[in-house]
C-alpha positions as CSV (number, residue, x, y, z in Angstrom):
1,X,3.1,-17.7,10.5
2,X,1.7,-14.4,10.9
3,X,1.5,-11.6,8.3
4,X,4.1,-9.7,9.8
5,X,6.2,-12.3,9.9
6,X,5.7,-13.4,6.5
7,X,6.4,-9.9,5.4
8,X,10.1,-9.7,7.5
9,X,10.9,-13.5,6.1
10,X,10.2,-12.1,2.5
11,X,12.6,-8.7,2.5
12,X,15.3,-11.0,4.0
13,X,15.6,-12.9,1.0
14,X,17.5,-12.4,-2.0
15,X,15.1,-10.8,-4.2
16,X,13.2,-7.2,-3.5
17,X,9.8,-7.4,-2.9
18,X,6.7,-6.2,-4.9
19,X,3.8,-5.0,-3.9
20,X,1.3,-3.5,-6.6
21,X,-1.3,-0.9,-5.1
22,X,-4.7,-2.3,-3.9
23,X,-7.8,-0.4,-2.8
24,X,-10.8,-3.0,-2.0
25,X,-11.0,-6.5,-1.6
26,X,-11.2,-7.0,-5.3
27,X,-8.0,-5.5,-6.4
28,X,-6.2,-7.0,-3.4
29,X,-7.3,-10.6,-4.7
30,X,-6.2,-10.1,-8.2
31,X,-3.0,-8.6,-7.3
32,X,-2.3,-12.2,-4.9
33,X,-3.9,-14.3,-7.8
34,X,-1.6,-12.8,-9.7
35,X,1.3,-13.9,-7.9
36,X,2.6,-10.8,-5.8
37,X,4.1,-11.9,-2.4
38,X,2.6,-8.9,-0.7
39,X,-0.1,-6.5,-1.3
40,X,0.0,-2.4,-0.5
41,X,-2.9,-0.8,0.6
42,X,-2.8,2.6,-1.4
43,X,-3.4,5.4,0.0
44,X,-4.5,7.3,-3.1
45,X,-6.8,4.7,-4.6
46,X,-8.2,4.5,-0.8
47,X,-9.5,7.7,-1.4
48,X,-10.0,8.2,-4.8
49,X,-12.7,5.2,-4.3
50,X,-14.1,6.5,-1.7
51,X,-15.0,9.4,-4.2
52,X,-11.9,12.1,-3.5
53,X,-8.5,13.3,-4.4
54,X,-5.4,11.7,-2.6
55,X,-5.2,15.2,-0.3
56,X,-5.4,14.3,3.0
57,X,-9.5,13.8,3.6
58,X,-10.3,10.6,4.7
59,X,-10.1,10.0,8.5
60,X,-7.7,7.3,10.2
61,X,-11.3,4.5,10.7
62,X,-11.8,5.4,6.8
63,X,-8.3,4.1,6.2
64,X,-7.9,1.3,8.8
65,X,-11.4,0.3,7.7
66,X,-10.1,-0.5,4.3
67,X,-7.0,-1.8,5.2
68,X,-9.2,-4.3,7.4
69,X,-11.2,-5.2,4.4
70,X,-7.7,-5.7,2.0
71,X,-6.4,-8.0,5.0
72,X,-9.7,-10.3,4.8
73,X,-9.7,-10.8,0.9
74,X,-6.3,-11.6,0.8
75,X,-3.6,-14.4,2.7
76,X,-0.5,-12.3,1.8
77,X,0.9,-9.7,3.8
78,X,-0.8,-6.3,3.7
79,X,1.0,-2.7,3.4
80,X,-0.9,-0.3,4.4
81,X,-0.2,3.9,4.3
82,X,-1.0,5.7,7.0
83,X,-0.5,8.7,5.9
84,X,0.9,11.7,8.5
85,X,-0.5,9.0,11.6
86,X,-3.7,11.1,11.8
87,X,-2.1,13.6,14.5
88,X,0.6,14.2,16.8
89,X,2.2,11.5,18.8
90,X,-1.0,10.4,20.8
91,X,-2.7,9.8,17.1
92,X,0.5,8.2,15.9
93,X,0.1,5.6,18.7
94,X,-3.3,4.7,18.3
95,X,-3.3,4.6,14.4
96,X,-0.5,1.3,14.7
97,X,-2.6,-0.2,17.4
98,X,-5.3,0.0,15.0
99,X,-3.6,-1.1,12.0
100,X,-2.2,-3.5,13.7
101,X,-5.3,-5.4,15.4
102,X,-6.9,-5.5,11.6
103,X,-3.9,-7.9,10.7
104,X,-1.9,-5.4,8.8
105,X,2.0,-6.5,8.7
106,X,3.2,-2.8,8.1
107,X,2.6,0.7,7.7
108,X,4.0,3.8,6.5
109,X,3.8,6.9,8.3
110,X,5.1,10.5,6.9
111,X,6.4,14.0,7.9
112,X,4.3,16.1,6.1
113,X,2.1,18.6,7.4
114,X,-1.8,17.4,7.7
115,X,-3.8,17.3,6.1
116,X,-1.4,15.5,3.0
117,X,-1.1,15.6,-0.6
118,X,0.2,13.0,-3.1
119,X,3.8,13.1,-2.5
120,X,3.8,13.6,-6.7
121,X,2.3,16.7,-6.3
122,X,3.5,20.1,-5.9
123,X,3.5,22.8,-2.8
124,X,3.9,20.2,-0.1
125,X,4.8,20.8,3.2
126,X,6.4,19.1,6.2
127,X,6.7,19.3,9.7
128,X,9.5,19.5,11.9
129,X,12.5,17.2,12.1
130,X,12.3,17.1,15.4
131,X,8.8,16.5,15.7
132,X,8.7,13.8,13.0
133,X,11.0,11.6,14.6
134,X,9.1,11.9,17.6
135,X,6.1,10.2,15.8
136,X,8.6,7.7,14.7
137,X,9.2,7.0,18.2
138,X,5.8,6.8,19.4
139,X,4.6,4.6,16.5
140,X,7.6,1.8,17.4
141,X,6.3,2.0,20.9
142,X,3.2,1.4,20.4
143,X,3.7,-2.3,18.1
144,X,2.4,-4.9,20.0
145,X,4.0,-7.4,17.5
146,X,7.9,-6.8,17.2
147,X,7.5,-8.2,13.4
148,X,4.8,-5.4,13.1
149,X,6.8,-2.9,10.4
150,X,6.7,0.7,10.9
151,X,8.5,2.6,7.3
152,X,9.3,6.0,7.8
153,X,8.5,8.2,4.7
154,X,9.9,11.5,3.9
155,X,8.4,14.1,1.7
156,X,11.4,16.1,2.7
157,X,13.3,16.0,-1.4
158,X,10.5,18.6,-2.8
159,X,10.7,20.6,0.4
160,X,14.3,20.8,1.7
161,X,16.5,18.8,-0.6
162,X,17.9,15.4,-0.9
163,X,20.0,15.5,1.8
164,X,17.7,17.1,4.6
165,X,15.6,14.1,3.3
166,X,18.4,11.5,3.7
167,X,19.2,13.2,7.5
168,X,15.5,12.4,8.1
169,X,15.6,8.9,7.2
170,X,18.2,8.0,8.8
171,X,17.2,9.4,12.1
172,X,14.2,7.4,11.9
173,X,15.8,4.6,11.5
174,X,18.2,5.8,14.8
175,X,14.4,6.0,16.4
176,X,13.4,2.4,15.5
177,X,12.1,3.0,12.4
178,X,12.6,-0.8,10.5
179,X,12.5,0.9,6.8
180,X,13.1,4.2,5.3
181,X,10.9,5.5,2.4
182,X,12.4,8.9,0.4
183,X,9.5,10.2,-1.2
184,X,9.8,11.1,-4.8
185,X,14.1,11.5,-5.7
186,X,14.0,13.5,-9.1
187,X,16.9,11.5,-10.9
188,X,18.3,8.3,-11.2
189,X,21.7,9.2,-9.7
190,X,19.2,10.4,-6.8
191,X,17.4,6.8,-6.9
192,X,20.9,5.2,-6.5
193,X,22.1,7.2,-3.9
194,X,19.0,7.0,-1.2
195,X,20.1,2.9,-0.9
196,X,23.7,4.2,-0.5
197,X,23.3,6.7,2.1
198,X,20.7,5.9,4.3
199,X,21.8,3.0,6.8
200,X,18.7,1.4,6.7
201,X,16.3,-0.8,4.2
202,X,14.7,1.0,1.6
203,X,11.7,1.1,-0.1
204,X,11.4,2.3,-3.6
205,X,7.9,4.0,-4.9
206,X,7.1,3.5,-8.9
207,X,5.0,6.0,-9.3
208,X,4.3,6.3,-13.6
209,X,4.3,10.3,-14.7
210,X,5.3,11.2,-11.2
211,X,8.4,13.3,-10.0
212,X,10.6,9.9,-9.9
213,X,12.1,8.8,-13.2
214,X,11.3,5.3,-14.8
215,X,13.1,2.4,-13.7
216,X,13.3,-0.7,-14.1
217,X,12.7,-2.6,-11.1
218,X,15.5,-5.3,-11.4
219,X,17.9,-2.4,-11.7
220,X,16.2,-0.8,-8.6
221,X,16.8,-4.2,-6.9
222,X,20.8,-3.7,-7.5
223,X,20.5,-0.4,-6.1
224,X,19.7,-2.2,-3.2
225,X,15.9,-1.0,-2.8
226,X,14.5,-4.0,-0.6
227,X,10.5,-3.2,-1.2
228,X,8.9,-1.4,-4.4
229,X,5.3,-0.3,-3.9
230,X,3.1,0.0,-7.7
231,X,0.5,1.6,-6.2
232,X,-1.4,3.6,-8.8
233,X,-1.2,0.5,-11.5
234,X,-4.5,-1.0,-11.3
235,X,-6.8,2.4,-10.2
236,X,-5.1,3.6,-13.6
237,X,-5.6,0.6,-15.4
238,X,-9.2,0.3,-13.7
239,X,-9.8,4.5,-14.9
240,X,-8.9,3.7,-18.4
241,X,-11.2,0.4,-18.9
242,X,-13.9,2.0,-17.7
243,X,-13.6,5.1,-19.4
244,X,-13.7,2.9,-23.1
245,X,-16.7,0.4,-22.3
246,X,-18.6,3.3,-20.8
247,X,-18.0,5.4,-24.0
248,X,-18.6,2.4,-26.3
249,X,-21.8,1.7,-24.6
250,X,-22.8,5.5,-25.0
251,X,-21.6,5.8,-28.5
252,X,-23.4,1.8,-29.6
253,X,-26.1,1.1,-26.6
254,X,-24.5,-2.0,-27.0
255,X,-23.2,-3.6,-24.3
256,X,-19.5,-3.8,-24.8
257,X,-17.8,-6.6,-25.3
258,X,-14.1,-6.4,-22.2
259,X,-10.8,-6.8,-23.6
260,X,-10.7,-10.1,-21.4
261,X,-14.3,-10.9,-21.7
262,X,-16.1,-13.2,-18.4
263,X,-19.5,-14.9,-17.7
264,X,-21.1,-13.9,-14.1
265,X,-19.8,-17.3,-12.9
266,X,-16.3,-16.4,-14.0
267,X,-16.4,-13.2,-12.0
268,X,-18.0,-14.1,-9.0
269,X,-15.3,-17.0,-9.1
270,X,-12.3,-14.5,-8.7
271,X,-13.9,-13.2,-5.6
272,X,-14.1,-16.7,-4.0
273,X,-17.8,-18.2,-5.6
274,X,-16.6,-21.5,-5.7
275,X,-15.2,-21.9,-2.0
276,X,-19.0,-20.4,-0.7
277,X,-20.4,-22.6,-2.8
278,X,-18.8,-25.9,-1.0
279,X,-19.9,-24.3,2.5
280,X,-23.3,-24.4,1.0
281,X,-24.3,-27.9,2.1
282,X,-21.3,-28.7,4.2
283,X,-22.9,-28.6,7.6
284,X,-26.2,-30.3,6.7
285,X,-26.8,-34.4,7.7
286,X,-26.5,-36.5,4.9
287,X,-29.9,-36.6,3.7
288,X,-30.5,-32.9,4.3
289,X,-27.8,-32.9,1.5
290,X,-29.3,-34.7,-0.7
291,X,-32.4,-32.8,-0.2
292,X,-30.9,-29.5,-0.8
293,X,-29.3,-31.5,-3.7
């Protein structure tokens, strides 16, 4: 079963799905080894590891680059964020064919204007209804894979209210869209009522100290939210760990001890050590084996 498949099979089952936010190949395999169904490919940590803020900068190869690398660490279906679709409706068609041949099982594309910001920051600004739905329709066109996912987000709350953001939603879903993603409601009757009103799966984004309030993601899942997306858990958790070793070592010149301390073995082991390991001698004859033994 493909990725895409396993993603549709998985948000039509009882429970909502999780995805915590990856950005390389090692975050991707903790968050599987960890037990997620699914992994999403932020968008944010994409570029704050590539050295920048989540505003828009990285091009549509830098993202479908990393969403390639994600895919390869990991067996679980990949989310990946697209971002505006890197264009108008020509761009919008290429960036799913793209996404799509790295093994991707969905993407999100939104309708603000390019270049982005984090949809948790202020002064945002979006394009045309009428023009966003249009992307919407070029990017269901151009799936190869009808189990390939296209989500349409809306930044559309901060910028024109609620229910301009609702209207959009639900006339990407009209276009094809398979998901609808409301950027950033500011309440929790807000949270309950995107499910409500938009005739369409939804997915929830838990963004901690954002414009969205806190929620608990079992209640989220009785709103009737079908996908939550974590995505700034582990590059905030990853910020934070390093910012204490680094300052013990600076304050000791002792090499810190982590909180969940590892030998080299241990780490390389995470990333796969052991299975390389058995491909070592695999394809030798039987006394080459024992040679290399």
């Amino acid at each position: 079963m493909g990725g895409a498949t396993a993603l549709r099979s998985l948000l039509g089952g009882d429970a909502m799905v999780i995805a915590p936010g990856a950005y390389d190949g090692l975050t991707a395999k903790l968050v599987a080894q960890a037990g997620f169904p699914a992994v999403y490919m932020t968008g944010a940590g994409t570029s704050v590891s590539h050295g920048y803020p989540d505003f828009g900068l990285l091009t549509m190869s830098e993202m479908v680059e990393n969403a390639a690398r994600i895919v390869r660490a990991v067996e679980v279906p990949v989310i990946a964020d697209a971002d505006t679709g890197y264009g108008n409706e020509l761009n919008v068609f290429r960036t799913v064919q793209e996404y799509e041949s790295r093994g991707v099982s969905a993407i999100h594309i939104e309708d603000q204007v390019s270049p982005k910001k984090c949809g948790h920051l202020d002064d945002k600004e979006i394009i045309s209804r009428e023009d966003y739905v249009a992307k919407i329709r070029a990017a269901v066109a151009a799936k190869r894979d009808r189990d390939f996912m296209i989500i349409a987000r809306t930044d559309a709350r901060a910028v024109a209210g609620l229910d301009e953001a609702l209207t959009r939603a639900n006339a990407a879903l009209q276009a094809g869209a398979d998901m609808a993603f409301v950027e950033a409601p500011q309440t929790m009757q807000e949270l309950a009522d995107v499910p409500k009103r938009v005739a369409g799966p939804c997915l929830l984004n838990v963004v901690r100290g954002g414009k969205t309030p806190e929620i608990d993601l079992q209640q989220a899942q009785r709103m009737g939210y079908r996908l939550a997306i974590v995505p700034g858990l582990l590059l905030k958790a990853v910020i934070s760990a390093c910012d204490d070793v680094l300052a013990e070592l600076q304050a000791t010149h002792v090499h810190p001890a982590p909180r969940q301390d590892m030998t080299v073995r241990d780490a390389f082991n995470r990333v796969g050590a052991e299975e390389w390991d058995a491909l070592r001698t695999r394809f030798r004859q039987p006394a080459q084996q024992r040679a290399a033994e």
